[in-house]
C-alpha positions as CSV (number, residue, x, y, z in Angstrom):
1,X,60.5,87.2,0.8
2,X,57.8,84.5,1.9
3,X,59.3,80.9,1.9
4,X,57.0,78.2,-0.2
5,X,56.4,75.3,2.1
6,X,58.0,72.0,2.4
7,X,54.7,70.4,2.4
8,X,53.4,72.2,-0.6
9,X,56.8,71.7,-2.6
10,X,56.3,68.1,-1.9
11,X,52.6,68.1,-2.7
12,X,53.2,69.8,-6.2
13,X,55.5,67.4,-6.9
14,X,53.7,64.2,-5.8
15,X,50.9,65.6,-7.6
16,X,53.6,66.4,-10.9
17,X,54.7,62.7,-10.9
18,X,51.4,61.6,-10.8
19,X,50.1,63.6,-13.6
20,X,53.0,62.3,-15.7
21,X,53.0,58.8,-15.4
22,X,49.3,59.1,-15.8
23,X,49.6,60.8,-19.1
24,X,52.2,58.1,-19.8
25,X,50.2,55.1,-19.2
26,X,47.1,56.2,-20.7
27,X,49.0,56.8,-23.8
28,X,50.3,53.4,-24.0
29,X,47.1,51.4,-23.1
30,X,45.2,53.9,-24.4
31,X,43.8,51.0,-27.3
32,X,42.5,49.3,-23.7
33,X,39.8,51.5,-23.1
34,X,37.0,49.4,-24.8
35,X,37.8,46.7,-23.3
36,X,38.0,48.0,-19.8
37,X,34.9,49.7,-20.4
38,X,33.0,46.8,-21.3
39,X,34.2,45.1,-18.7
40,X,32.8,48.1,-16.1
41,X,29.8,47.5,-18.2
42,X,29.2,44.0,-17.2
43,X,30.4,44.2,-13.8
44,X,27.7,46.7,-13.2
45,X,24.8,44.1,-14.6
46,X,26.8,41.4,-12.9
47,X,27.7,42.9,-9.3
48,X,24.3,41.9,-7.3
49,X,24.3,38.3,-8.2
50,X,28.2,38.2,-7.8
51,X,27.1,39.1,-4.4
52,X,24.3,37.5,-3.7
53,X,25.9,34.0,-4.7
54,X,28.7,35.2,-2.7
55,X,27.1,36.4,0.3
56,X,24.1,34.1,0.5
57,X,25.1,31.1,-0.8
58,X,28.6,30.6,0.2
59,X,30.0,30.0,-3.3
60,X,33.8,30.2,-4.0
61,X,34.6,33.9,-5.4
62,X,36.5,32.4,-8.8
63,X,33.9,29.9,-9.2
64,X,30.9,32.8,-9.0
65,X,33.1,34.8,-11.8
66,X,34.1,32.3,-14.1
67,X,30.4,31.1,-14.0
68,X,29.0,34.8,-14.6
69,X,31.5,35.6,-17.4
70,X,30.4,32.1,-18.7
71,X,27.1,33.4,-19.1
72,X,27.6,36.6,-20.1
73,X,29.5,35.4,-23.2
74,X,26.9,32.9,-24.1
75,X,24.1,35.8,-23.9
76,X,26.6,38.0,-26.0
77,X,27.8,35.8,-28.4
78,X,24.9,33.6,-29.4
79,X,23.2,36.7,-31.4
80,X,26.4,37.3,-32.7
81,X,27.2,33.9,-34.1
82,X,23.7,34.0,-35.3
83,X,23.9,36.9,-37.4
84,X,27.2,35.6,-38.5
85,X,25.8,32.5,-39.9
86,X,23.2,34.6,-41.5
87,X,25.4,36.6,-43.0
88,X,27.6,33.8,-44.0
89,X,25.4,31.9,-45.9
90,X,24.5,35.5,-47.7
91,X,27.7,35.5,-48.5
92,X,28.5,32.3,-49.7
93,X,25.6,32.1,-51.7
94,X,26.8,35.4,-53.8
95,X,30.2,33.8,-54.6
96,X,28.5,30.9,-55.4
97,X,26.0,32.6,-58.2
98,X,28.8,35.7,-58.5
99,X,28.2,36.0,-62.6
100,X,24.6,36.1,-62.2
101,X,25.1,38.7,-59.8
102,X,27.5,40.6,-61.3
103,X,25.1,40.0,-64.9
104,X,22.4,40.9,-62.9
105,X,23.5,44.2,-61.6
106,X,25.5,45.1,-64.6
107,X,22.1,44.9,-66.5
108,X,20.4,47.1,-63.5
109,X,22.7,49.4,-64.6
110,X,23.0,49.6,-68.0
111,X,19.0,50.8,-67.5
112,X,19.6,53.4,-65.2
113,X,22.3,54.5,-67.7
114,X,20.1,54.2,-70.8
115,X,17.1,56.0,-68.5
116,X,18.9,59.3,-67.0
117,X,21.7,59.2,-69.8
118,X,24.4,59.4,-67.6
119,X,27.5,56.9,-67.3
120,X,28.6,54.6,-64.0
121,X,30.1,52.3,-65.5
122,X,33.2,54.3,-66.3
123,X,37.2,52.9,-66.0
124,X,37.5,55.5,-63.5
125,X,34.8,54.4,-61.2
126,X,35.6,50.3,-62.1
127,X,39.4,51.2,-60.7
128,X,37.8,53.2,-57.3
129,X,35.7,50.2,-56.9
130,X,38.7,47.8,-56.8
131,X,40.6,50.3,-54.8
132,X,38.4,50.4,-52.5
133,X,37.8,46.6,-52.2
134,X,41.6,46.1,-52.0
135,X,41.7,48.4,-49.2
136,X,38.5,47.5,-47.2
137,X,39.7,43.7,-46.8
138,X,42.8,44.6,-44.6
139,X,41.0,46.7,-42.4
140,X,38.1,44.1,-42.0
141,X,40.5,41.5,-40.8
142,X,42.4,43.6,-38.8
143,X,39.1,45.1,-37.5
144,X,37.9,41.2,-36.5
145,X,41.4,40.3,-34.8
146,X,41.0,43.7,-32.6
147,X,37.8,42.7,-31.7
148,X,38.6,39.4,-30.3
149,X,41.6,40.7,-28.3
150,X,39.5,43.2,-27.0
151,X,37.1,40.8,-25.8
152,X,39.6,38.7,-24.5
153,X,41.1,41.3,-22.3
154,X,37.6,42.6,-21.4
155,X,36.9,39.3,-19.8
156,X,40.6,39.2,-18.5
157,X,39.7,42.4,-16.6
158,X,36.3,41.8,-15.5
159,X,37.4,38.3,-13.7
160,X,39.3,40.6,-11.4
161,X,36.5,43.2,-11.5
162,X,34.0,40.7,-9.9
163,X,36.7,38.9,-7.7
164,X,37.6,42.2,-6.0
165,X,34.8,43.9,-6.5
166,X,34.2,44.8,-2.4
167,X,37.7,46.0,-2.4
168,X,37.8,47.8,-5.8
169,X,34.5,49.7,-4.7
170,X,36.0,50.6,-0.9
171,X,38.9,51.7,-2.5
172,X,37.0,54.0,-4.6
173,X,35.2,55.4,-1.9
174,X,38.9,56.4,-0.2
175,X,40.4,57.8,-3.1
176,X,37.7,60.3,-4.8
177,X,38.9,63.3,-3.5
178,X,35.3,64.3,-2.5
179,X,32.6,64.2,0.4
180,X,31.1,60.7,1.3
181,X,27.6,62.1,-0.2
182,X,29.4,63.5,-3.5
183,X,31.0,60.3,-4.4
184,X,27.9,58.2,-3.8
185,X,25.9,60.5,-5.7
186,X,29.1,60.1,-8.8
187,X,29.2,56.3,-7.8
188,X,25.1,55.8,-8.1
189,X,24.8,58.2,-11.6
190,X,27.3,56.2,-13.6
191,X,26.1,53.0,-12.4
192,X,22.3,54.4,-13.4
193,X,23.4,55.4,-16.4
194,X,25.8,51.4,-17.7
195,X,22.9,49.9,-16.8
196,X,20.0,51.8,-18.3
197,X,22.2,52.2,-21.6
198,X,23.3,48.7,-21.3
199,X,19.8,47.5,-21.1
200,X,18.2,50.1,-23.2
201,X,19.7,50.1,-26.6
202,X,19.4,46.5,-27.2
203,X,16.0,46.7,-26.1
204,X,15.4,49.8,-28.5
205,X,17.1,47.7,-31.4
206,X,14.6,44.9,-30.8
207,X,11.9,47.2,-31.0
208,X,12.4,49.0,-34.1
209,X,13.2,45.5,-35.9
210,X,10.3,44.2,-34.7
211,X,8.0,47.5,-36.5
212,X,10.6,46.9,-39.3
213,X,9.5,43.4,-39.2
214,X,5.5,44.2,-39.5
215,X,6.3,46.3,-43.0
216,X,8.4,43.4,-44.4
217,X,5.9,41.0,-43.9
218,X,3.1,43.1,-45.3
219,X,5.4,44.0,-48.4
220,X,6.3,40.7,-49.3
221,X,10.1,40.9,-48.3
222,X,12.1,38.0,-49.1
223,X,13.4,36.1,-46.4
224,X,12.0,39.0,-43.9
225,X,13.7,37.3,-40.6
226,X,17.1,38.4,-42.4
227,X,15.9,41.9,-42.8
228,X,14.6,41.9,-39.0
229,X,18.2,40.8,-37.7
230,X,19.9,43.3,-40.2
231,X,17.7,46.2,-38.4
232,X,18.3,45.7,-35.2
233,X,22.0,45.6,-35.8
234,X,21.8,48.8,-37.9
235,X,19.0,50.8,-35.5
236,X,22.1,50.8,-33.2
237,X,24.3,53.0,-35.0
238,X,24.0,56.6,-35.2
239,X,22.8,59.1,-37.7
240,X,22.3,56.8,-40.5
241,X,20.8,53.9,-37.8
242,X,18.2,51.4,-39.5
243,X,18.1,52.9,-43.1
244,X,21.3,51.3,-43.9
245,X,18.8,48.2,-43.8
246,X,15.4,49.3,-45.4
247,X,17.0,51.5,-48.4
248,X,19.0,48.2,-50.3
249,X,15.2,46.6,-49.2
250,X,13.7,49.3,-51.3
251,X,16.5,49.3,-53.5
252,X,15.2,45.2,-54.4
253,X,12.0,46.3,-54.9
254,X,13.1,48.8,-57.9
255,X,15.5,46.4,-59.3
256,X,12.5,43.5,-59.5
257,X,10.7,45.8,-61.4
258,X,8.4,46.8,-57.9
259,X,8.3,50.5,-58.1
260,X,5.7,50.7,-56.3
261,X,6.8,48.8,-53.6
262,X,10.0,50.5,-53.1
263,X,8.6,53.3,-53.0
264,X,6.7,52.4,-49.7
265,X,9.7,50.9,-48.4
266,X,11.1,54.1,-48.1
267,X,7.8,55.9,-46.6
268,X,7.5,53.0,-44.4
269,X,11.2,53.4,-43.4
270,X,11.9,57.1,-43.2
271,X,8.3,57.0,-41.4
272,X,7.9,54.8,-39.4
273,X,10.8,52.9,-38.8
274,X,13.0,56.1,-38.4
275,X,10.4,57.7,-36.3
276,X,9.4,55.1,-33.7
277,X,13.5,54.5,-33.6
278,X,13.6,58.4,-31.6
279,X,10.5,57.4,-29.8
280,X,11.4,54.2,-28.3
281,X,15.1,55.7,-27.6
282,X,13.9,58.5,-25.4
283,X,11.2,57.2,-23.8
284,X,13.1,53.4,-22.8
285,X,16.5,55.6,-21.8
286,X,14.2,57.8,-19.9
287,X,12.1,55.0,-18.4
288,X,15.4,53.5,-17.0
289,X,17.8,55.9,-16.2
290,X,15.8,59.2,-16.2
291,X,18.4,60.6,-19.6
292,X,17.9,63.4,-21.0
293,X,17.0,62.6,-25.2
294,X,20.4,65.0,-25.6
295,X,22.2,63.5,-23.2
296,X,20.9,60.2,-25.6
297,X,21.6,61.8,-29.0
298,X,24.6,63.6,-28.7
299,X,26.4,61.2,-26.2
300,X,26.1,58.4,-29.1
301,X,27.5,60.3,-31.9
302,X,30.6,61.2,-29.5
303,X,31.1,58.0,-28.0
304,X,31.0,55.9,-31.4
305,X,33.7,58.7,-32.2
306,X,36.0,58.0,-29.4
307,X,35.6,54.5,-28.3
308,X,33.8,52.7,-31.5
309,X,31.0,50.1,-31.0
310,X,30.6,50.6,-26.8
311,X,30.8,54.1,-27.0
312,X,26.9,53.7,-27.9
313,X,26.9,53.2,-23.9
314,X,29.4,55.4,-22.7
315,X,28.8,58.5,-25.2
316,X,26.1,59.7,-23.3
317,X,27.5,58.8,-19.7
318,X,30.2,60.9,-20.6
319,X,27.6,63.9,-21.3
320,X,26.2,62.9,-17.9
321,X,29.4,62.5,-15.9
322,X,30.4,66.0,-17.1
323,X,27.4,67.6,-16.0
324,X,27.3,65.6,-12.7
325,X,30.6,66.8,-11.7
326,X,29.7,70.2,-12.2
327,X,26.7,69.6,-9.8
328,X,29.7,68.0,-7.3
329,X,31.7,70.5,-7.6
330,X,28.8,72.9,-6.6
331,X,28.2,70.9,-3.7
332,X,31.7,70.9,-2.8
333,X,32.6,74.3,-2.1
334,X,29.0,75.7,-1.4
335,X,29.1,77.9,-4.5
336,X,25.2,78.0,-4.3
337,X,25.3,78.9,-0.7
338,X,28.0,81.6,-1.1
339,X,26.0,83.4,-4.6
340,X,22.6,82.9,-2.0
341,X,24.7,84.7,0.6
342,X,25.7,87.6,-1.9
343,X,29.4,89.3,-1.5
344,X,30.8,90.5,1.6
């Protein structure tokens, strides 16, 4: 009987602990993975001026970071607290006026009722409404404090990211188990990929607020700036995307009495806005990063899926990375050489 050898007994088993403790330690910082990959998402925006300030200008390496990550947050988080302060006021403004609200929709209501004599406002449906609100609240404010820790350790790992960047990317090169040329090729596709979808979807949000804009304006939207930030939030998320903004904007119109305008809300949105929204998408992704409008639309339902808000980045370089490591493992072991070459 053949003998195993020493070397692949200890192989297997190198190769066994690794696996394990891999397994192990994904499953425990498995809530991590957002953050680390918005951090890989803003090292790749970041990297050449990291270097450049670096290299060119001599500046300390924790001084170039903190001043980076400085300006990173201020780019991210200015929109943010601006459509929080938008939404804020909103907000305050309802639970200052709630009983005219309430009156006011309560009345909507009671029309609809009277016009298609059918009931809404049941018991049943007022205690799912208040089940519902009991249990949204929790998750909202557990939501929020996720999302700051995650942002905190995002940063937390991207200071280290840009500090050691040289060595981080060196090391990379040593430890992909595949030829120089293959783990360039894997190194250059993600990075294509972070920054055209990093760049890309913002830009595509702008867009399609700015053509939601034009119809607001035209239509006689109240406060239509409100409406414009509201779309380009909601043209980022998938399937449903920039209707969950011009349908309750149609959905004024009917309750003011403005049929007719609501009625070309909708056209205009399901139209237009919807349209140009696929448009813009595939034509800026493919502009900057040369994606497939599949690879666009499929990676984004996924990656919401699996890693929530930045998964509208890494969705579709997951689609990408897949099929680039088939194309790598091609390359690898010649199997278009040896089908070329036919058997025997």
């Amino acid at each position: 009987m053949k003998q195993i050898p020493n070397n692949a007994i200890r192989q297997v088993l190198i190769l066994a602990t690794i696996i394990t403790l891999g397994i192990v330690l994904f499953n425990q910082l498995k809530t991590l993975i957002p953050a680390f990959l918005g951090a890989y998402t803003l090292y790749v925006l970041l990297r050449k001026w990291m270097f450049i300030l670096q290299g060119q200008y001599k500046w300390k390496k924790s001084l170039t970071a903190a001043l980076l990550m400085l300006l990173s947050f201020l780019i991210i988080l200015l929109p943010i607290l601006l459509v929080v302060n938008m939404l804020t006021s909103k907000i305050a403004f309802a639970m200052e006026h709630s009983q005219e609200v309430l009156s006011s929709l309560q009345s909507y209501i009671e029309k609809i009722e009277a016009r298609y004599k059918i009931q809404i406002l049941t018991s049943a449906n007022l205690e799912k409404i208040a089940t519902w609100g009991s249990n949204t609240v929790p998750k909202i404010l557990a939501s929020t404090f996720d999302t700051i820790f995650g942002i905190v350790i995002m940063y937390f790992i991207l200071y280290f990211m840009l500090v050691d960047g040289r060595k981080m990317e060196s090391n990379f090169y040593d430890w992909v188990p595949v030829k120089d040329e293959n783990t360039l090729l894997l190194r250059r596709e993600l990075n294509s990929m972070v920054y055209s979808n990093a760049i890309g979807i913002p830009l595509i949000a702008i867009l399609q607020g700015i053509v939601g804009l034009i119809g607001y304006l035209i239509l006689g939207v109240n406060e239509p700036w409100f409406w414009f930030v509201i779309t380009c939030i909601t043209s980022m998320l998938p399937v449903v995307g920039a209707a969950i903004a011009y349908v309750p904007v149609s959905l004024l119109f009917f309750a003011g009495g403005q049929s007719a305008k609501g009625i070309i809300m909708l056209l205009y949105g399901f139209g237009i806005i919807g349209t140009v929204d696929n448009l813009f998408r595939f034509w800026v992704l493919k502009r900057l990063g040369d994606v497939h409008p599949l690879i666009t639309g499929f990676g984004v339902i996924i990656g919401v899926g699996l890693f929530g808000f930045i998964g509208l980045i890494f969705g579709p370089i997951l689609i990408s990375l897949f099929l680039v490591l088939i194309k790598i493992y091609a390359n690898e072991f010649n199997i278009e050489k040896r089908d070329a070459a036919g058997p025997g």
